[in-house]
VEXTORLUM-385780 format. One record per residue (C-alpha): residue in three letters; z, y, x. Coordinates in steps of 0.5 Angstrom, whole numbers, plus 500, padded with zeros to 3 digits. Last residue first. Example, Ala and Ser with C-alpha at 12.3 -4.5 7.8 and 13.67 -1.06 7.14 Angstrom:
REM residues 2
   residuo    up   north   east
       SER   514     498    527
       ALA   516     491    525
//
This chain:
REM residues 547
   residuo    up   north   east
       UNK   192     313    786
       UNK   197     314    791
       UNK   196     308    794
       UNK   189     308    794
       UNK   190     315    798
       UNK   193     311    803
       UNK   188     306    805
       UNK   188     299    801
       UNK   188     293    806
       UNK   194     289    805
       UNK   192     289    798
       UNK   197     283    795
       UNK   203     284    799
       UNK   201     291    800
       UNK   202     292    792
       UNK   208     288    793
       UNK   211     293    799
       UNK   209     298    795
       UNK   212     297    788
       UNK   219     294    792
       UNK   224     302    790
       UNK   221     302    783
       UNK   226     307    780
       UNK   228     310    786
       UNK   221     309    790
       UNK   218     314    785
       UNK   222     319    786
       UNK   221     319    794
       UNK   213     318    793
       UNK   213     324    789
       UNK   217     328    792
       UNK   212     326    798
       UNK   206     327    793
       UNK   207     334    792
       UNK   209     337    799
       UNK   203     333    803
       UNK   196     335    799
       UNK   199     342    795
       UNK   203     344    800
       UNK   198     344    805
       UNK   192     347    801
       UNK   196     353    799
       UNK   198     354    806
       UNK   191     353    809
       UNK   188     358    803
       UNK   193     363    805
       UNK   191     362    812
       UNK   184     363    811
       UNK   186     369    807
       UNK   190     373    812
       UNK   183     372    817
       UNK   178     374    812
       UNK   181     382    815
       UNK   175     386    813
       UNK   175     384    805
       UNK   167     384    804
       UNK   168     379    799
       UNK   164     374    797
       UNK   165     368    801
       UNK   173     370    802
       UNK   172     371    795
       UNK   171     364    793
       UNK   175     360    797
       UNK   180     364    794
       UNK   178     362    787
       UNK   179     355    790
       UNK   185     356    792
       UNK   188     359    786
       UNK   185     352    782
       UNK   188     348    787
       UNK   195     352    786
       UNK   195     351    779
       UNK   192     344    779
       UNK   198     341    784
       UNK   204     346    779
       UNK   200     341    773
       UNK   200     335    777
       UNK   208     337    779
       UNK   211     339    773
       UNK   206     332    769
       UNK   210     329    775
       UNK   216     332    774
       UNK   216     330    766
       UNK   214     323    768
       UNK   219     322    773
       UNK   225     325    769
       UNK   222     320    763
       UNK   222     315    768
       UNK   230     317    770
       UNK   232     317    763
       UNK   230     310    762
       UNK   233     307    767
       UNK   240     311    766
       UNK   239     307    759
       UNK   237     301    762
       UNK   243     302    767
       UNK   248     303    761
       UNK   244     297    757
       UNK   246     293    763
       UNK   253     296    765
       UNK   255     294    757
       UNK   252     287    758
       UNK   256     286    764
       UNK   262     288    761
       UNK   261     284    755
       UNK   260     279    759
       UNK   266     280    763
       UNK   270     281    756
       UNK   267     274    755
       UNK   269     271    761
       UNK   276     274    761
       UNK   276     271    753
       UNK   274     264    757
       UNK   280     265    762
       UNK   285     267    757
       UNK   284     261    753
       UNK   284     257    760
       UNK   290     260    761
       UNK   292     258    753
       UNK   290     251    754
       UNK   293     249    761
       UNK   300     252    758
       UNK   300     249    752
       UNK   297     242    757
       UNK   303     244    761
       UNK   309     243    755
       UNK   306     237    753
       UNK   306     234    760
       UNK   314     238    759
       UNK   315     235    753
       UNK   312     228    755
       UNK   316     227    762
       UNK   322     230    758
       UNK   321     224    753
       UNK   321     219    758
       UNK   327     222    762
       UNK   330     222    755
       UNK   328     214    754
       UNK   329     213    761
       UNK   337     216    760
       UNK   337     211    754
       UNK   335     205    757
       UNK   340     206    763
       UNK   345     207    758
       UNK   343     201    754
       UNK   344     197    761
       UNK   350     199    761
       UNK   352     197    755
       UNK   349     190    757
       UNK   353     190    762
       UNK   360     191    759
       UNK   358     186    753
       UNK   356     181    758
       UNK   363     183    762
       UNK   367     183    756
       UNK   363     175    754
       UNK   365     173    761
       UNK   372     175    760
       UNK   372     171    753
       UNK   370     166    756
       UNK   375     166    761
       UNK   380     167    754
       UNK   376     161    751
       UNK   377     156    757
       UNK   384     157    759
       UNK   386     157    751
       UNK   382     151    750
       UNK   385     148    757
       UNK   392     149    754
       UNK   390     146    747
       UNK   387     140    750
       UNK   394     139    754
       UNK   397     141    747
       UNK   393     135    744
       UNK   394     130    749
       UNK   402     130    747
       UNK   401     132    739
       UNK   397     125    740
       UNK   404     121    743
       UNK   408     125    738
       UNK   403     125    733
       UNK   403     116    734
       UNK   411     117    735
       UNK   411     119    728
       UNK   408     115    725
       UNK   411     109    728
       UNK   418     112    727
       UNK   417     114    720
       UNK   415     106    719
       UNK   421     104    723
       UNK   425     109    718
       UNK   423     105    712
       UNK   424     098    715
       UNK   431     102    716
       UNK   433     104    709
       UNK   430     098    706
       UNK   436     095    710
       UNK   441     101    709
       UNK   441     101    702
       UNK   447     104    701
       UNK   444     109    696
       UNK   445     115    702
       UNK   441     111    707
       UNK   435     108    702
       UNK   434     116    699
       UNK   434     117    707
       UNK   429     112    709
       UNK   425     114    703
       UNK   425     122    706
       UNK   422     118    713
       UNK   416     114    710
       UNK   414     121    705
       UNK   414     123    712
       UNK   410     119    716
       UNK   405     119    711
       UNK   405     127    709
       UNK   403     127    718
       UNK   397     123    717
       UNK   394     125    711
       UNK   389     120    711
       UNK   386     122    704
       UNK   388     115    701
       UNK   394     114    705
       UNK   396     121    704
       UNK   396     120    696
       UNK   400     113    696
       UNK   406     117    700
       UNK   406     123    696
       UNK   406     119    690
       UNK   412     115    693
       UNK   416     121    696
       UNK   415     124    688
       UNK   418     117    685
       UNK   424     117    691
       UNK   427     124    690
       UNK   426     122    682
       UNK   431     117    683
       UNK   435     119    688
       UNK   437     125    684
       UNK   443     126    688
       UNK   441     134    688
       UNK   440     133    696
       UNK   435     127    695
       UNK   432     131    688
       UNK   431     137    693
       UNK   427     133    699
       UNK   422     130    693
       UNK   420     136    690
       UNK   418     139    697
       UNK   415     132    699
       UNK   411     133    691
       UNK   409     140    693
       UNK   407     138    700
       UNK   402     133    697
       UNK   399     137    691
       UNK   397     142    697
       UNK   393     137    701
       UNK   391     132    694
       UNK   388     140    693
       UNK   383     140    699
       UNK   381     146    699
       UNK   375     149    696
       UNK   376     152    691
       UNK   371     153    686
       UNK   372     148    680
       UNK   379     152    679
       UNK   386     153    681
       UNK   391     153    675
       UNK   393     147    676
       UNK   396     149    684
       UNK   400     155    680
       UNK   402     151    676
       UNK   406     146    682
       UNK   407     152    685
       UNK   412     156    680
       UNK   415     148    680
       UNK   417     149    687
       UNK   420     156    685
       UNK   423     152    680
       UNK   426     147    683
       UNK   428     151    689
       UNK   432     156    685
       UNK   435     150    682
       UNK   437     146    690
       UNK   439     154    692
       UNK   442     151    699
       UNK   440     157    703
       UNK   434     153    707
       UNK   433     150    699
       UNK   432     157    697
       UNK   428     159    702
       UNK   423     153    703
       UNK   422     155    695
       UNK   420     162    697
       UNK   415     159    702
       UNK   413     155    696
       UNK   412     160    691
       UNK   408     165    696
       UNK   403     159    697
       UNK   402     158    690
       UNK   401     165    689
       UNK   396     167    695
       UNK   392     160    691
       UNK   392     163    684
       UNK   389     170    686
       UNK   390     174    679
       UNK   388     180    684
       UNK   394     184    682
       UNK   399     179    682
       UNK   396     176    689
       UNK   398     184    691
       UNK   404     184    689
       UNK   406     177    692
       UNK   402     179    698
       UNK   407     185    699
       UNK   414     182    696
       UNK   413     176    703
       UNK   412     181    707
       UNK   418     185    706
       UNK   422     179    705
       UNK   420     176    711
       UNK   422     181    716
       UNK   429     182    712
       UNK   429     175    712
       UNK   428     174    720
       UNK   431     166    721
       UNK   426     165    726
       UNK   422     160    721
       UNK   422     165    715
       UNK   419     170    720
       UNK   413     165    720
       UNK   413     165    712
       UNK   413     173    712
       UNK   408     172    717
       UNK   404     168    713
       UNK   405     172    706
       UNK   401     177    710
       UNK   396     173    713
       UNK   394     172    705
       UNK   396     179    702
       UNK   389     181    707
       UNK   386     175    705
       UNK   386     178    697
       UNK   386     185    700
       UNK   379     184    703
       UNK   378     192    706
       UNK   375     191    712
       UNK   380     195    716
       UNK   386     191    712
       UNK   383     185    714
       UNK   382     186    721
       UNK   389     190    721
       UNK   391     183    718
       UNK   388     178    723
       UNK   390     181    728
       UNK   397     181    726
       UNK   396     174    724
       UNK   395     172    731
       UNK   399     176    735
       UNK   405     172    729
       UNK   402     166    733
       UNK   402     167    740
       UNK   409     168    740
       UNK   411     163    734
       UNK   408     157    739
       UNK   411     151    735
       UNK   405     147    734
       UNK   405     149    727
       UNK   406     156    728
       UNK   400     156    734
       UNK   396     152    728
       UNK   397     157    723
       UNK   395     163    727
       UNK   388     160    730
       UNK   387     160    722
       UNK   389     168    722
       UNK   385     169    728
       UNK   379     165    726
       UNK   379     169    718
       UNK   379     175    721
       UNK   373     175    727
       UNK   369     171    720
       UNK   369     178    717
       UNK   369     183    722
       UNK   364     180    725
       UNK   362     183    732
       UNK   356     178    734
       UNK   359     176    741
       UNK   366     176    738
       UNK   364     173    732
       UNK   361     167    736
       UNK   368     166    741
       UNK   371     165    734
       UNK   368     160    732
       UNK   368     156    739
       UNK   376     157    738
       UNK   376     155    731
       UNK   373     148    733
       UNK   378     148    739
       UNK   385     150    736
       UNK   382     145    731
       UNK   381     138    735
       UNK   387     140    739
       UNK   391     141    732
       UNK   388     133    730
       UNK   394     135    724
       UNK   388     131    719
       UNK   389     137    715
       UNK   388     142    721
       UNK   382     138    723
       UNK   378     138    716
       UNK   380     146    718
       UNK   378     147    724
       UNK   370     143    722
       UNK   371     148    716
       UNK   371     154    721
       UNK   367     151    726
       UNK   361     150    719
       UNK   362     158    716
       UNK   361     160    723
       UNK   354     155    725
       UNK   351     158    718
       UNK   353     165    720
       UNK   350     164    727
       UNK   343     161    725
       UNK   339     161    732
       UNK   335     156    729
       UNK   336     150    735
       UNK   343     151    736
       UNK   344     152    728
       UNK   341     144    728
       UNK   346     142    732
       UNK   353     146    729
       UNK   350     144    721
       UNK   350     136    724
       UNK   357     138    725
       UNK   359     139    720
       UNK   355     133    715
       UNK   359     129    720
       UNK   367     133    719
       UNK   365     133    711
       UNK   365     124    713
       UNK   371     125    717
       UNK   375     129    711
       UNK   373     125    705
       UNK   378     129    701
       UNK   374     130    694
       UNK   373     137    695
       UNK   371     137    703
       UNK   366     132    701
       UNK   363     137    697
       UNK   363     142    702
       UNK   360     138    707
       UNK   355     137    702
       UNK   354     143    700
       UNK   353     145    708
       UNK   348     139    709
       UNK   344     142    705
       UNK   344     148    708
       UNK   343     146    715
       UNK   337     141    713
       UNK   333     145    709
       UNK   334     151    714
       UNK   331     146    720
       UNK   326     143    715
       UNK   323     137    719
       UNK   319     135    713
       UNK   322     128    712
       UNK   328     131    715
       UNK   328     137    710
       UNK   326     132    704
       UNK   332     127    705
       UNK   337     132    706
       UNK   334     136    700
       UNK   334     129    695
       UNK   342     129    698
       UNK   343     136    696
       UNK   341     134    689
       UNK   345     128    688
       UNK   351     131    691
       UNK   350     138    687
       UNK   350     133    680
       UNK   357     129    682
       UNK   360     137    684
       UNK   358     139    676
       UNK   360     146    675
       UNK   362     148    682
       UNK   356     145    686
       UNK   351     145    680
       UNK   348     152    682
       UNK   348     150    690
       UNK   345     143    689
       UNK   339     146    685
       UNK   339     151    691
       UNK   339     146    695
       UNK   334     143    691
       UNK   329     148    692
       UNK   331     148    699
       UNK   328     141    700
       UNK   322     142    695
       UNK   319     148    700
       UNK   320     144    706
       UNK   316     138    702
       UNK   311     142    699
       UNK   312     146    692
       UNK   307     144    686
       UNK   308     150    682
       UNK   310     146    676
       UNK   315     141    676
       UNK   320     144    683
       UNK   319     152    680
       UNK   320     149    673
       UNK   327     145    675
       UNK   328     153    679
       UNK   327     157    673
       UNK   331     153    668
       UNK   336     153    674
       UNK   336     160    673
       UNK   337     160    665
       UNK   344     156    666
       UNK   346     161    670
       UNK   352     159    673
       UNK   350     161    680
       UNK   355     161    685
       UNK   354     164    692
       UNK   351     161    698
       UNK   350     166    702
       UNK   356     166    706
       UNK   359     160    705
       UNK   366     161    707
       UNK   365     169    705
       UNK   363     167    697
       UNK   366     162    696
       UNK   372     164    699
       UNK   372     170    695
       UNK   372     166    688
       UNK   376     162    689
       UNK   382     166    692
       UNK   385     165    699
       UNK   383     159    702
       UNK   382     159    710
       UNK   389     160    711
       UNK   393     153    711
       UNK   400     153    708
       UNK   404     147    707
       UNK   410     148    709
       UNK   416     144    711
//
């Protein structure tokens, strides 16, 4: 028998990893806050709406009846104004609510609402938080089907998100199941995966949780030593953590132990450890405590039938039997039916013992029947989720390799970008070396300009001094022919031949020799004078040029 269901471990973890960002808040200052932002701000219908989920969520452990009406006022609010956030965390507080007062199907209603309305808004986390209570409502129904499902399309988003936290908690309850259906193998891969996860992401409490899981499975297949070893570590670690719920489900597993061995008394007291570990669980869990209460009451029932106190056997069968029914328990029904058969059957009451065992045997016929189509759904379920599976490792591979893709055309664009940049530097600096080459050329042409200006210079001042030279030289001559033109008519000299000539040479060299020295200096300097003087006055004669 066992009892066990992992969504729960410690109260305040589970609040705070179930529901995400729903954390409690006891403030009494921050609901002051809250009824004055609601009375004086004039919020609008959406506004209004997750004011009062956050109203709902303060008082969700402190005054459940108050969260209900709150919640309720926001549902309303957020269908009015069409708030899809509005509606999905009001519907969250109150499935949750309905969870604590054991109105499985009606917290399953408000659930999957939450799964409608996240497929709409895209908000995984709410839609996680609602598959993995919509498993666990299903799990106490024993609808094991409808909860390998729900925990499968759970888990089926963790994996597409990558989230460690949620990926834990779905192995670990896919792990209950499989051990409740009988499947050890599938179930003990499951709780191992869920604790390396745990163990990785550093949630003791719910790392101690899978922990007493094995050990409880191991129990199962007759492996003590496994189980003892597992079981001491989640005891320790509950211990240290103060976790009631990790504690009173180490009790029970011990206590199925000892009644196994045929230690009744240690049973009794490992069973009644469980009892006051279950009072001692407050306002913040949210388990389902007539669940838990029912199993502690069958187990009380089982060691009082084999201690022969049929009495009290009969009364906890009774309780157990009574709390079923109001929760629809069905499994607890048929089997506080069948322990009341037995106490009949040893008390020699056989005729109440088999009407008893013809209700046992209803029920359990109805599971076995139900158990049939679920593990057909089961085997479809595990078909369908590890084909899907497959298609989200191929999804994942390629958008990997699209990644790879993008990134090597980042590299080629970031490449591209230095080598253009690389180019304009280049470009810049050449046509910096072009621009300093122009100005060293202009320089250089300034330098030959002023050079020539100088030679120029130098020139006229040599053309000046020949011709002062040459003029003075003309006047000189001119004047020693005149002189000898004069003594040739005055003298007497017998040979007037011999100064004819030197007159006539005098004259020569004076007339020609001068101005072609001239002519040839004068053109060096001003080589195009004459041809415009003559474009201009083309009829001056020789002799005007040279003046």
């Amino acid at each position: 028998m066992s009892n066990r269901f992992s969504i729960f471990v410690s109260p305040t973890i589970l609040f705070l990893v179930l529901v995400a960002s729903m954390g409690v808040l006891h403030s009494q200052s921050k609901l002051d806050s809250l009824f004055k932002a609601l009375n004086t701000d004039k919020p609008n219908k959406q506004e209004q709406s997750l004011l009062y989920y956050r109203i709902a969520k303060t008082y969700l452990d402190i005054a459940p009846d108050s969260s209900w009406q709150f919640a309720s006022k926001g549902l309303l609010l957020a269908e009015k104004s069409k708030s899809i956030e509005g509606a999905i965390n009001n519907s969250l507080i109150l499935g949750h609510l309905s969870l604590k007062k054991d109105s499985l199907f009606e917290a399953q209603k408000y659930y999957l609402e939450v799964i409608r309305l996240t497929g709409r808004s895209g908000n995984m986390n709410s839609a996680m938080t609602a598959w993995l209570m919509l498993g666990y409502a299903n799990d106490l129904l024993a609808d094991y089907g409808k909860a390998l499902e729900y925990n499968f399309k759970g888990l089926q988003i963790a994996d597409s998100l990558d989230s460690k936290t949620y990926q834990s908690r779905f192995h670990n309850n896919i792990a209950v199941i499989y051990e409740k259906t009988g499947d050890h193998k599938k179930s003990i891969d499951n709780y191992f995966q869920a604790a390396r996860i745990f163990k990785e992401i550093g949630d003791d409490n719910y790392y101690a949780n899978t922990l007493l899981n094995l050990g409880s499975i191991y129990v199962s297949l007759n492996l003590m030593d496994s189980a003892l070893k597992y079981l001491n570590q989640s005891k320790e670690i509950n211990e240290g953590s103060n976790n009631h719920y990790g504690l009173l489900n180490y009790y029970a597993t011990i206590g199925e132990m000892h009644f196994d061995e045929g230690d009744y008394d240690k049973a009794l007291i490992s069973n009644q450890n469980q009892l006051e570990e279950l009072e001692k669980l407050d306002d913040s869990f949210f388990g389902s405590r007539s669940y838990l209460k029912i199993g502690v009451y069958i187990h009380f029932g089982d060691i009082y039938s084999e201690m022969g106190d049929f009495e009290n056997a009969m009364d906890n069968y009774h309780k157990a039997n009574q709390l079923a029914k109001k929760s629809s328990f069905l499994k607890y029904i048929g089997t506080s039916y069948e322990g009341m058969s037995k106490v009949y059957e040893k008390t020699g009451k056989m005729d109440s013992a088999l009407s008893y065992y013809k209700l046992f045997q209803k029920y359990n016929d109805s599971l076995k029947e139900e158990e049939n189509i679920k593990k057909t759904t089961e085997l479809k379920m595990d078909y369908q989720f590890r084909k899907e599976r497959k298609l989200m490792q191929l999804e994942k591979e390629q958008m990997e390799s699209r990644q790879k893709i993008n990134g090597l055309i980042y590299l080629s664009i970031i490449g591209a970008s230095i080598s253009a940049l690389l180019l304009f530097v280049l470009l810049f600096l050449r046509q910096k070396d072009k621009h300093k080459q122009s100005r060293l050329k202009e320089q250089n042409l300034q330098l030959e300009k002023e050079n020539l200006a100088k030679e120029l210079e130098y020139k006229n001042k040599e053309l000046t001094t020949n011709v002062i030279y040459l003029l003075k030289k003309n006047e000189l001559i001119s004047g020693i022919s005149n002189k000898l033109k004069d003594a040739d008519c005055k003298s007497e000299i017998k040979e007037p031949k011999i100064i004819s000539e030197i007159i006539k040479e005098l004259d020569r060299n004076t007339s020609n020799e001068l101005w072609a020295e001239f002519e040839t200096r004068f053109q060096e300097i001003y080589g195009d004078f004459y041809k415009r003087l003559n474009e201009q006055f083309p009829d001056l004669t020789p002799n005007d040029l040279k003046l």
